[in-house]
N, C-alpha and C positions, 0 to 999 in steps of 0.2 A: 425575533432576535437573529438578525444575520450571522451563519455560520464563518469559523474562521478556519484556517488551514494550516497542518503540519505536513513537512517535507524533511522524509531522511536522508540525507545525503553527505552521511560522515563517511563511508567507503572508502577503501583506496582503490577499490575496480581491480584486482589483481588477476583476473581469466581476460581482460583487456589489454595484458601484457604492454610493450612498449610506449601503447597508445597511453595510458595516463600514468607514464613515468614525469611529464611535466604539467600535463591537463586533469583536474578530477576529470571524473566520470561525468558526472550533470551537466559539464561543459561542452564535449563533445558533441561535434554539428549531427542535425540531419534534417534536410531539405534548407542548409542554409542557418538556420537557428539552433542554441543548446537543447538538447533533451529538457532538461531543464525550466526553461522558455518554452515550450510547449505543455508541459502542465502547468505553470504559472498561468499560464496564458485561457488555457481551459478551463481551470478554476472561478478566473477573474471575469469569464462570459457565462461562468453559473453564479456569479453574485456573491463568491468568496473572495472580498479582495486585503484581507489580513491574512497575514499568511505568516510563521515559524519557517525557516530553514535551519536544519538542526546540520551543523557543518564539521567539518572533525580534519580530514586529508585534505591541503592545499586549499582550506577552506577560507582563505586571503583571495583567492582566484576568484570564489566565487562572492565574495562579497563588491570584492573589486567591480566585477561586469556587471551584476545588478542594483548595485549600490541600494537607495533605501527606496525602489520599485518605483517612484515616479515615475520614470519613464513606459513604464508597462502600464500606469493608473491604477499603481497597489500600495498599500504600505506592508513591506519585509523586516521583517526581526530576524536575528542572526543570535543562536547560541551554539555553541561551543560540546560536541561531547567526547571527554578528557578519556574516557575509560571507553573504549568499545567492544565491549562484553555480549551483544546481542540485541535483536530489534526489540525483546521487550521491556529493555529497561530506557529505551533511547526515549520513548514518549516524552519520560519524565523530566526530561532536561527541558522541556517546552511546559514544563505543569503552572508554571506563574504567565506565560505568556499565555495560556487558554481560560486561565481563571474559571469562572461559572460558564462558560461556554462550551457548546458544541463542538467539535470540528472535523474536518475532514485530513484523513493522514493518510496520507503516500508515501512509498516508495519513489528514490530522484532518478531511477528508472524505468520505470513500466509506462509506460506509452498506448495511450488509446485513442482510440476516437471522439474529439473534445465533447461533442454532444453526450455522451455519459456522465461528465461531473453535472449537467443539468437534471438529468432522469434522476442520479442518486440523489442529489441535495431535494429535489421537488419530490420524490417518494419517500424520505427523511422527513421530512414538514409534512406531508400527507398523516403518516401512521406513525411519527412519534415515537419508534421504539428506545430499546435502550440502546443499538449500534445497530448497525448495518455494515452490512460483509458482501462486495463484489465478489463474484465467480464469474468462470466459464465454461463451457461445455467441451468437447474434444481435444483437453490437453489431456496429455502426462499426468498422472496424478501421482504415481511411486516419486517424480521430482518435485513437488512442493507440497500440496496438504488436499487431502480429500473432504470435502465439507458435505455433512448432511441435513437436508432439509423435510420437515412435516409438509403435509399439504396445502397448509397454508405460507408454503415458502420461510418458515421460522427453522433457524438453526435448531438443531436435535446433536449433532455429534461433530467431532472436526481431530483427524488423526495427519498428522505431520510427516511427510514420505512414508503412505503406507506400505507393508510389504505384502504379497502376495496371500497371504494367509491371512493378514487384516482384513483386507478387501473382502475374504471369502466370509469375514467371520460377521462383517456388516452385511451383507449380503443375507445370511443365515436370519441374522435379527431382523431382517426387515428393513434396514436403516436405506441398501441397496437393492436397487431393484435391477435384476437382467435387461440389458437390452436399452435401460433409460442410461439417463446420461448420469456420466462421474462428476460431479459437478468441483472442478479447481480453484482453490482459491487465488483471486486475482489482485490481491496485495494494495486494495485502496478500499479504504475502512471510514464510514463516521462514528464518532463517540462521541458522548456525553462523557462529563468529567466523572462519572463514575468509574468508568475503567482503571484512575488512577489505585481502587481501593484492590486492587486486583493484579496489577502491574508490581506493587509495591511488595505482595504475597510470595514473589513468582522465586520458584529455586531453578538450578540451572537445568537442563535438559540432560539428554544423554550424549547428547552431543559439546557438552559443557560452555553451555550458552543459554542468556534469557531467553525466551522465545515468546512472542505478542501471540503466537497461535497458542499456547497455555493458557494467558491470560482470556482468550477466549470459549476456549474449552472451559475455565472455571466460572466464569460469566454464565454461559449458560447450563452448567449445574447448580448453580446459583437461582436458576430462575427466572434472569436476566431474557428480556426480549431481541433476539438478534434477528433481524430480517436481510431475507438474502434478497442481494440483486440481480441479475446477469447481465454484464457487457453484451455489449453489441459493436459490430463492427471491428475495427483492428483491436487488439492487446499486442503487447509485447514487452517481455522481459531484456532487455536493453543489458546482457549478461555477458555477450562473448565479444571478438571483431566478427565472425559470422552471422549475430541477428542484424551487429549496428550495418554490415557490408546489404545483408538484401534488405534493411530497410532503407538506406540510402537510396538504392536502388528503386523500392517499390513508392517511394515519396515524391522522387525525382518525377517519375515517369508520370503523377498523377495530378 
């Protein structure tokens, strides 16, 4: 069963400042095409060509330029999320559009190296788990989530901007090892529709927001088989005018 694709891109991009007072975010260029249009695009040369765009800010814009994906060789769904209360409750605006299916969910910023959505979708069909959680090696982890993994690369723990005392406390337990790597979560996920039963659980954080990294954490105290990936080649959180400025730059040039 070919997997299908969700895309969040209800945002309003506001550390993008002026830049998406008339442009969402996903629309903005780089090497010429949307952000956007490049994971569309990467998706649909790993065999995912159904694809969710969950749309929210100027999200007319974005329907407008992609219309219903022929153009790219995909078929796009467009829904609408009214409340944006945080990434983990946004899945579910897509839960009729995944029905019994699999899929793959992004963020309508993170930018990688297209050959990834094929390693994950074909290591996904290989072992069958319950989801699969991209990471990477030598970011920041105090700025989005530190994920930990058993030997067999299986999710064990996943803490949300850890603080310095976190770290030390994984560390203690074993979970962290000196010297290996802090392994990042890199914000492109598959699921099986079981996540929904989990997503639906979820109370707000402390930052008073759903957060899809709970829902993952409960997943796997649950039981639940999460197997990690690791990107390769570029990532990028497509967050400020400073990543979009040197990626411009480092696209252009290559």
């Amino acid at each position: 069963m070919p997997l299908k694709g969700v895309i969040l891109a209800a945002g309003k991009g506001t550390r993008m400042k002026e830049l998406t007072r008339e442009v969402p975010k996903p629309l903005l260029e780089i090497a010429g095409r949307p952000v956007l249009e490049h994971i569309l695009t990467g998706l649909r040369d790993a065999g995912v060509t159904e694809v969710c765009i969950i749309v929210g800010y100027r999200g007319d814009a974005i329907r407008e330029h992609f219309g219903d994906g022929s153009r790219l060789g995909m078929r796009l769904a467009y829904v609408e999320q009214v409340v944006q209360d945080g990434t983990g409750k946004a899945p579910e605006v897509a839960k009729e559009f995944v029905g019994g299916d699999s899929f793959v969910l992004s963020y309508g910023d993170i930018l990688v190296t297209p050959e990834n959505y094929r390693r994950m979708t074909g290591l996904f069909a290989q072992e069958k788990p319950d989801a699969l959680q991209t990471v990477k090696r030598g970011e920041d982890v105090t700025k989005g989530a530190v994920v930990c993994f058993d030997r067999d690369f299986f999710m064990t723990d996943l803490i949300e901007k850890p603080t310095p005392a976190q770290l030390e406390t994984l560390i203690q337990a074993g979970k962290l090892q000196p010297g290996a790597p802090a392994w990042y979560n890199a914000g492109i996920y598959i699921f099986t529709p079981r996540v929904f039963e989990f997503t639906a659980r979820l109370q707000k954080s402390v930052r008073g927001e759903y957060e899809l990294t709970d829902a993952l954490t409960a997943m796997c105290r649950a039981g639940l088989r999460i197997r990690g990936c690791e990107l390769m080649g570029r990532w990028a959180d497509v967050r400020d005018p400073e990543v979009l400025t040197e990626l411009r730059q480092t696209l252009a040039a290559s």
